[in-house]
Structure formats: C-alpha cells, structure tokens
Backbone bond lengths (Angstrom), bond angles and torsions (degrees), N, CA, C in turn:
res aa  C-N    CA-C-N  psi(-1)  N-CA   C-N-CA  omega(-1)  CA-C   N-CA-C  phi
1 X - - - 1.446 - - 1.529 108.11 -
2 X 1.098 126.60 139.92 1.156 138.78 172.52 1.090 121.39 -75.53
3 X 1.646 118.29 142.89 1.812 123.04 -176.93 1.312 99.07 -55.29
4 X 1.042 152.03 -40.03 1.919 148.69 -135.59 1.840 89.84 -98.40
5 X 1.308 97.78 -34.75 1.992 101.17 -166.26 1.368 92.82 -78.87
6 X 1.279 139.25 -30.92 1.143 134.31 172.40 1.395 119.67 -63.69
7 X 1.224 115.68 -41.07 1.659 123.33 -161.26 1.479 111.05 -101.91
8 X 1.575 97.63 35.70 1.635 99.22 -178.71 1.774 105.95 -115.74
9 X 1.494 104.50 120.30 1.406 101.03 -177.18 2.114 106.47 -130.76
10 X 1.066 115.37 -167.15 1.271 110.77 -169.02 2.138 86.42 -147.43
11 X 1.686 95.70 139.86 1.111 99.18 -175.56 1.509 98.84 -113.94
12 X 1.297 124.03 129.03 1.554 138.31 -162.63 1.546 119.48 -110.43
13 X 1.365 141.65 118.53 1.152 114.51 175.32 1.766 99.95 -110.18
14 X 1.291 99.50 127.92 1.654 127.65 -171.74 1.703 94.73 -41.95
15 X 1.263 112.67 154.65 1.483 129.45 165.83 1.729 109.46 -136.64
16 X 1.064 109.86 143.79 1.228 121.96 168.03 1.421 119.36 -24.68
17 X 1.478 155.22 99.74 1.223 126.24 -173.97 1.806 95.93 -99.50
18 X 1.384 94.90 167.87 1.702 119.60 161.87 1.418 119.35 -5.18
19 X 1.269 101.62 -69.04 1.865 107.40 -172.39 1.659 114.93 -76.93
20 X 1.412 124.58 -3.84 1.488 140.95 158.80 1.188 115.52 -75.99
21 X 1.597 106.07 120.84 1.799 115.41 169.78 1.805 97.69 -81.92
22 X 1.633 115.06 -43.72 1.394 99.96 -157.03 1.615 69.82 -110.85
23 X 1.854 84.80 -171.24 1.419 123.32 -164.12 1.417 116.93 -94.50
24 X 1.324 110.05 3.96 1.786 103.87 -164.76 1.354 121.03 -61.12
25 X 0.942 124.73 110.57 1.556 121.26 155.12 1.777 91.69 110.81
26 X 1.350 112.04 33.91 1.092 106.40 -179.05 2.009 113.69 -106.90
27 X 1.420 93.07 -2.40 1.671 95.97 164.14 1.490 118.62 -94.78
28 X 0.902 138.89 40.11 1.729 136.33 -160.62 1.574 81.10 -120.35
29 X 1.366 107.88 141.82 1.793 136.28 161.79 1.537 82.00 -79.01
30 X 1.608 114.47 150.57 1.239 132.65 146.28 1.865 116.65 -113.20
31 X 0.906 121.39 156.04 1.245 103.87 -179.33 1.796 101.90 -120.80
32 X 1.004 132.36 116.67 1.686 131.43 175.98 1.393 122.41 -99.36
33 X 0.889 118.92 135.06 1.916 113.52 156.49 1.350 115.50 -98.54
34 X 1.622 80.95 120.94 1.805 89.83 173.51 1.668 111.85 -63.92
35 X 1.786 81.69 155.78 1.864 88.29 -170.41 1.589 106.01 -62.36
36 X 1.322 125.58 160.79 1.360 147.34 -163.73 1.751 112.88 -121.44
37 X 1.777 104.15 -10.36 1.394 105.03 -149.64 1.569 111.02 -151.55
38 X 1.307 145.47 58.94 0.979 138.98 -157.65 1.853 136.58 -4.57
39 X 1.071 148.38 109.94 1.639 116.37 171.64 1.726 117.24 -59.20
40 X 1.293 93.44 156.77 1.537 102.84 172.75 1.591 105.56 -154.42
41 X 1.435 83.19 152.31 2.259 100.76 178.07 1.607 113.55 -40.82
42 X 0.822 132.04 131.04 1.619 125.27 175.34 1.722 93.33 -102.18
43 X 1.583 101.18 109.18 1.147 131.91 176.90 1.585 107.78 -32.74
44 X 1.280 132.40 -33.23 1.040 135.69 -171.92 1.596 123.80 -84.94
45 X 1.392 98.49 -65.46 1.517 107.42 177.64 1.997 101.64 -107.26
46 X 1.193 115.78 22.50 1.941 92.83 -163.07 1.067 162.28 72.57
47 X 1.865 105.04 -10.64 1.128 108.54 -149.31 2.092 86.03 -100.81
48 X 1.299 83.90 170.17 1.796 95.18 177.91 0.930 123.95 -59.85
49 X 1.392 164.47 145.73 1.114 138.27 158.75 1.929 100.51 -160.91
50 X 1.890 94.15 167.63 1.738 79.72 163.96 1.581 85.05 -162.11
51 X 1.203 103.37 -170.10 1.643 109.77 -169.40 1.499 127.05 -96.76
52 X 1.851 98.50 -1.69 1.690 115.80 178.39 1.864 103.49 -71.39
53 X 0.873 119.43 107.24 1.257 106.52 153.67 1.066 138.17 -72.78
54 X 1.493 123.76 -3.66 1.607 122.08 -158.22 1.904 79.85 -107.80
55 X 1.158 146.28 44.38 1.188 139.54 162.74 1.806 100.40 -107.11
56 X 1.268 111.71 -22.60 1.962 117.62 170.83 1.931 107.24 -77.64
57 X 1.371 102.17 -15.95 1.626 100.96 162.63 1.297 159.68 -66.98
58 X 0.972 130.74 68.93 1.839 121.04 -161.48 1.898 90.81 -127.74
59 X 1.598 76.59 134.86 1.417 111.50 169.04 1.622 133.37 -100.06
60 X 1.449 111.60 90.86 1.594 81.53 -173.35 1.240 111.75 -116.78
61 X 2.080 110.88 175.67 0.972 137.72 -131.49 1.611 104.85 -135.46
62 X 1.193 127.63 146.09 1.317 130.41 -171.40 1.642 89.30 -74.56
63 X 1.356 116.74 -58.69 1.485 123.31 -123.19 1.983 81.50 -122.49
64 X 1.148 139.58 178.47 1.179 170.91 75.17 1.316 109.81 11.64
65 X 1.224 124.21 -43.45 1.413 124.53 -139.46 1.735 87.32 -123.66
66 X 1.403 114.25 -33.57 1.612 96.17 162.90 1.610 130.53 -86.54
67 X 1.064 81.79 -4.98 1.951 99.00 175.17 1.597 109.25 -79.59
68 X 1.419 111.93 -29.03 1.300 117.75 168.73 1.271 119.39 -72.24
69 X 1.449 116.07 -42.58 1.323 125.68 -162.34 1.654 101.25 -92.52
70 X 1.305 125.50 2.01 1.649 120.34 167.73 1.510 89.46 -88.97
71 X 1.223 118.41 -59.24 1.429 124.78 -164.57 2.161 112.02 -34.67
72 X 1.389 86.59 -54.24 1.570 102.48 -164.35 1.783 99.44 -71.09
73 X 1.855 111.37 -37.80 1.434 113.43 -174.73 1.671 105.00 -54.49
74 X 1.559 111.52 -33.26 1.664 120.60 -155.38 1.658 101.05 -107.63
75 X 1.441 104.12 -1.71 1.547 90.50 174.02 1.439 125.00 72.13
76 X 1.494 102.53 21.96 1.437 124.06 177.88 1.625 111.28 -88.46
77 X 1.446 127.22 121.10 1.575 117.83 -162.96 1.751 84.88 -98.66
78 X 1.134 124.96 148.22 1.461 134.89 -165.16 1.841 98.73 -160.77
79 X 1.671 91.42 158.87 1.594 105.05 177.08 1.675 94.69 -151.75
80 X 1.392 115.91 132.71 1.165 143.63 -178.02 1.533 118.81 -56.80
81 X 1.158 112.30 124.99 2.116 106.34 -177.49 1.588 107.01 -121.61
82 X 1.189 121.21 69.89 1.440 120.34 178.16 1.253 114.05 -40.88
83 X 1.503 128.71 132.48 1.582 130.97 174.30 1.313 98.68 -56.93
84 X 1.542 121.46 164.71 1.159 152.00 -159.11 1.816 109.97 -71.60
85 X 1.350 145.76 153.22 1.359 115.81 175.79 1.640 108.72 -85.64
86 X 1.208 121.85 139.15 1.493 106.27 178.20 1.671 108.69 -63.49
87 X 1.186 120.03 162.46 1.691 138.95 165.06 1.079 125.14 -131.75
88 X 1.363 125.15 89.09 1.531 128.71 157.95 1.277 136.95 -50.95
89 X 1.152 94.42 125.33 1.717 100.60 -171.36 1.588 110.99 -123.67
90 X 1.457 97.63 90.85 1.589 134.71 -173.94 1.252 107.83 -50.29
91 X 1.071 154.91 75.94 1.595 157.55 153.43 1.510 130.98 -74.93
92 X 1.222 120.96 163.95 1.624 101.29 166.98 1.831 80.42 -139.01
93 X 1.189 106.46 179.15 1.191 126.33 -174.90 1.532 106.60 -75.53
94 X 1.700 113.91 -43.14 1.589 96.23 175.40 1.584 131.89 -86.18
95 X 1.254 89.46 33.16 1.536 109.30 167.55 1.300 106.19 -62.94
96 X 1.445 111.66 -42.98 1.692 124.19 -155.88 1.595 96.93 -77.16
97 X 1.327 124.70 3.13 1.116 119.64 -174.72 1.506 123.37 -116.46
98 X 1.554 99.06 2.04 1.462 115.37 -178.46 1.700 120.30 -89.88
C-alpha cells in the first residue's frame, strides 16, 4: 500500500443524530481516516473485522480551521463533509384535526 493511500482521511462536522433531543456537541470537526483495507467475516466467530487500525481513530477539533491545520502540519491529504442542513417542520398539533 502506498504512503498517499494511507494518509487519506475525511474531516466531518458532527450533526445531531436520532437518539438526541438537544444539540450538544454538535459543532466539533472530527477528523477520520478512510479505511485502507476492506472488512471481512472472521472465519471463526463472524464478526467483521480487517487489519487497518487507524479506521478506530477520530480526532476532533474545535474549529474547521484546526482540523485543517493538523491535517496539512502531518501531511494528511483530506476533503471536507459538511453536516447535513437541518429542516424544520413547523406543525401544531391541530393540524391533526384538519
């Protein structure tokens, strides 16, 4: 595998998921490395697995701008994944009655 295939990660900024009422901790950059190494069945018990370890890694970052600036200090080549835009969906309850 090549140094460059290794040093490729994707910098994420977190969104609220599903099981969250509030928002905390939903502005932080994460920084990931994409996998390098396929998963496969472990012949024994099933379970997934592969031999990359740096896929159990994420680093995060207050800012955008320091997630960049570890990346570029360490020679990590990266591309940006902005969270999703939120959409409110304004209702009242006597909607249900129309």
């Amino acid at each position: 595998m090549t140094q460059s295939a290794m040093n490729q990660a994707r910098i994420v900024q977190k969104a609220k998921n599903a099981m969250q009422s509030g928002r905390y901790g939903t502005g932080k950059w994460v920084l990931e490395f994409e996998p390098t190494d396929a998963q496969r069945a472990d012949p024994l018990m099933g379970w997934a697995g592969s031999s990359d370890t740096r896929r159990q890694l994420t680093l995060a970052f207050p800012t955008l701008e320091a997630a960049k600036a570890y990346a570029d200090k360490n020679g990590i080549a990266y591309h940006v994944v902005p969270a999703a835009e939120r959409v409110l969906k304004l209702q009242a309850y006597a909607d249900n009655f129309r």
